[in-house]
C-alpha positions, -999 to +999 in steps of 0.1 A: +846-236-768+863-231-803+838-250-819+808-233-804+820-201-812+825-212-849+788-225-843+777-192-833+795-174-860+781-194-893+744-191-876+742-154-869+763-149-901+736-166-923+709-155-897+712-130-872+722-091-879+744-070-861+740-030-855+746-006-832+723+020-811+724+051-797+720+054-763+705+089-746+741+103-742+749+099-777+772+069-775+768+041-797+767+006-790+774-027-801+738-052-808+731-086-825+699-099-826+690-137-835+649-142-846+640-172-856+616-205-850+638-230-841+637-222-799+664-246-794+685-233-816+678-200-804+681-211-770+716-222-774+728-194-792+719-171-763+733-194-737+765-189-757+760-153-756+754-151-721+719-135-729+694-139-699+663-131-720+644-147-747+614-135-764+586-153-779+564-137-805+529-153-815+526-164-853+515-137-878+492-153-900+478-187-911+504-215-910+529-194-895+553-208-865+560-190-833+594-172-829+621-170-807+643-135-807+671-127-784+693-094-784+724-087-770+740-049-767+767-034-748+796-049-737+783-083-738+777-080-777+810-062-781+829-097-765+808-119-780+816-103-815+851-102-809+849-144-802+837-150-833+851-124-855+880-149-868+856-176-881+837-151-898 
């Protein structure tokens, strides 16, 4: 599992972007989100993540590929950041 994680690090690192959100009671949580059109590699980054959802966005614009997004918040993104925090 060592080596995905150091997968999933160096491709949200170059590619993804982490935050955090308010939620209605004025907490903040943890979120990374991965966009991108490679599905595959999208798809194994949020089986990684444990994510249970991925969207699929239509092309905008002549030539354009479809994309694959996934987001993760809560305690889920909090774990998953702290896997990968030493290979990053």
């Amino acid at each position: 599992m060592t080596s995905d994680w150091a997968w999933l690090a160096g491709l949200l690192e170059g590619e993804g972007t982490f935050g955090s959100v308010d939620n209605r009671n004025g907490k903040l949580y943890g979120r990374i989100g991965l966009r991108m059109a490679d599905g595959d590699v999208v798809e194994r980054a949020a089986t990684l993540m444990g994510a249970n959802h991925i969207r699929h966005e239509a092309p905008h614009g002549l030539g354009r590929k479809a994309l694959h997004v996934v987001i993760l918040g809560g305690q889920r993104a909090r774990r998953v950041m702290e896997e990968i925090l030493p290979y990053m």
